[in-house]
N, C-alpha and C positions, 0 to 999 in steps of 0.2 A: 694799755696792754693789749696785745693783738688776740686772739683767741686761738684757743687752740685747739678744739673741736667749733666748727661752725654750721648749722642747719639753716639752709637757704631756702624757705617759701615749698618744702617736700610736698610731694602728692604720693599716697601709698594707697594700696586699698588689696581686697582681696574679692578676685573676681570683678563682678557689675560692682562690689561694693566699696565705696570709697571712705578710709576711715581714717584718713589726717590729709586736712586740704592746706595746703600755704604755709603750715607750719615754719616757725626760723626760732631758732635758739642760737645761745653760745656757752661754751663753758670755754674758762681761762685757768691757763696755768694754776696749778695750788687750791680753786676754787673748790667749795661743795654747792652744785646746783638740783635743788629741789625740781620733779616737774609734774606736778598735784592734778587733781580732776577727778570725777567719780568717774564709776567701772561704764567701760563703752565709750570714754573721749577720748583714745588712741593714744593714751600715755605706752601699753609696751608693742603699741604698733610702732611706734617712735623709735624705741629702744631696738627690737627688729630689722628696721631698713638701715640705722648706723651701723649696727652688725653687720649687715652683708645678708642676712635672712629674709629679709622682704627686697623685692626690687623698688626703685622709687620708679614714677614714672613721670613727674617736674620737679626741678630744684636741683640742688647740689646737696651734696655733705662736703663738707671741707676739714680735714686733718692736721695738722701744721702749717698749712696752708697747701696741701695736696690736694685732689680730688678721690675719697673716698666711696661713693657711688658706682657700683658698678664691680668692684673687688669682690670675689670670693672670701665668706667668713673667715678661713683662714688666714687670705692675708690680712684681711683687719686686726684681727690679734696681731700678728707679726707687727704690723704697723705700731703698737703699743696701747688698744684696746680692749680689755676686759671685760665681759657681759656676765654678770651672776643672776640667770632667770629666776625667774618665779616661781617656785614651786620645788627649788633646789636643785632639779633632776640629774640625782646622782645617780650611780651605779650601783643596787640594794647589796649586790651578791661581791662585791668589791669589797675589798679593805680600805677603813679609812684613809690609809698613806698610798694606796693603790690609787684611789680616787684624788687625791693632793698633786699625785705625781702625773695624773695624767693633763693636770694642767700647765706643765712647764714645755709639753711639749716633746717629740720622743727624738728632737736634734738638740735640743737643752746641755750644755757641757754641765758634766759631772758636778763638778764644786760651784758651778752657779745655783745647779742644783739643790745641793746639799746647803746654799747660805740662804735661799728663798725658805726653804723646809725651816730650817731654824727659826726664821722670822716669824712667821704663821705659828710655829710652836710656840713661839713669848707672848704673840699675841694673843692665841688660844690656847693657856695650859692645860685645858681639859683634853684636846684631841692628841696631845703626846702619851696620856696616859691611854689614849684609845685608839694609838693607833693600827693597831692588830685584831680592831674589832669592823665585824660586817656594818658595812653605812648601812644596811636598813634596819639595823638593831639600834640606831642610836637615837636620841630623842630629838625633838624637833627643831629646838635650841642649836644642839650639837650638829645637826645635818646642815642649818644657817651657817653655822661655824666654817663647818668641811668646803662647802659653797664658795662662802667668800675666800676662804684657803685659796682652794683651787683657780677664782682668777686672782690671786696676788701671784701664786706661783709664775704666772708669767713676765712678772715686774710690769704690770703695763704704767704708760702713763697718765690713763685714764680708767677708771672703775666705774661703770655703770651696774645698779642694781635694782631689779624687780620687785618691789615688795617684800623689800627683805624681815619685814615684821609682822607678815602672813600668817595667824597661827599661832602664835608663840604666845607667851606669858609677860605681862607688862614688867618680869623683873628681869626675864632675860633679852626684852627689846633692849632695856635699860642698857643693859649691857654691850649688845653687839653695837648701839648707838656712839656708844664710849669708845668701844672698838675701830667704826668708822672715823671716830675724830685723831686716836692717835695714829691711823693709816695716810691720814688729812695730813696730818701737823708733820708726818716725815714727808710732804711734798706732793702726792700723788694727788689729782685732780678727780671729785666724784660725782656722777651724775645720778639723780637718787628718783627713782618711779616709788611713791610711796601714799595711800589711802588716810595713813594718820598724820593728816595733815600739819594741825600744830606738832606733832614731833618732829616733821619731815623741816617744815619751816625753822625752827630753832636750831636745827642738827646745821641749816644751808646758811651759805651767804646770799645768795638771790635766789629769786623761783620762781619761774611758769606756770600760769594754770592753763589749762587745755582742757575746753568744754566744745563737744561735737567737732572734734578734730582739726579746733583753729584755735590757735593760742591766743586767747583774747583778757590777760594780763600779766604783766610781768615787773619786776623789780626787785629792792631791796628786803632783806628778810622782815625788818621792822615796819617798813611800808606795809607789805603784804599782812601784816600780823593786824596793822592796823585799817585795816581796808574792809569797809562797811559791807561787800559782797562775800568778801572770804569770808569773814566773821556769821553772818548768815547762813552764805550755802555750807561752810565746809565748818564750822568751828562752832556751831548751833548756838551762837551767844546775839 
């Protein structure tokens, strides 16, 4: 199966400092790929340059087989990528469905609109009951929620996400985990930047570990699971 985002050998960095050397990943159609490593080995430097937020300065990004490198964020979205950062960075003083809507984009037709909105509300019944409430009033759980809402609103074909279990409580990771799998099972393709590792591994079908900004292993989720390095550095067994 060809891939459908592809990272070719990246060089990123910021300033003199250089924080993902040669990096190459893929993700394919339908896949959930993990991409693990402790804080400093350029996992959302990675996440960054496919956006369009960092420039690269070697390598390609490849998108259906387009060149993606070098686009303005905006048209990366367009193109059908979605980035849910780190840290949520919503809008406090916005209403929750303010902040939903503004992921679809302000050229969005009406009724594709209003069937995105729906979606995100089955998927998160809490934020329908909130949605007339200020995102910076909502709990931490809930603001993950509104996050990942906001890039579904643009139906991408790929979902990448930062750490999306930053913070939270191990019963509502549980949950938006759930959440990832049934956004998974309707098709959409997801790229997972995630510190808890065995969850991140279980949740993916394959995954990258990227230690000092070179990806130096990669494979099957059970592979990885069973891999006497991962096991030690990242799974403390």
């Amino acid at each position: 199966m060809s891939a459908l985002l592809r990272v070719d050998a990246i060089e990123v960095g910021y300033g003199d400092l250089t924080a993902v050397r040669g990096a190459s990943l893929e993700v394919r159609p339908g896949e959930i790929v993990a991409l693990i490593g402790s804080n400093g080995a350029g996992k959302t430097t990675t996440l960054r340059a496919i956006s369009g937020l960092l420039p690269i300065r070697r390598g390609c990004i490849e998108f259906e087989g387009d060149r993606l490198d070098g686009l303005q964020p905006s048209k990366v979205v367009a193109r059908g990528i979605a980035h849910v950062p780190e840290g949520r960075q919503l809008f406090p003083t916005m209403t929750l469905l303010e902040n939903l809507e503004l992921g679809a984009g302000a050229g969005a037709p009406r009724a594709g609109k209003a069937e995105s909105l729906e979606w995100v509300f089955q998927l998160f019944p809490r934020l329908r009951e909130r949605q007339r409430q200020l995102a910076g009033t909502l709990s931490g759980g809930e603001q993950q929620m509104v996050a990942i809402g906001r890039g579904l609103m643009a139906r991408p074909k790929l979902l990448m996400l930062d750490e999306p279990s930053l913070g939270l409580a191990p019963v509502v990771v549980r949950a938006i985990f759930d959440n990832l799998l049934e956004i998974n099972r309707k098709g959409m393709a997801i790229l997972v930047v995630e510190q808890n590792v065995l969850r991140a591994l279980q949740l993916s079908h394959r995954g990258y570990v990227l230690e000092n900004g070179q990806v130096v292993l990669d494979g099957l989720r059970e592979t990885l699971l069973a891999d006497g390095h991962i096991k030690q550095a990242y799974l403390g067994r």
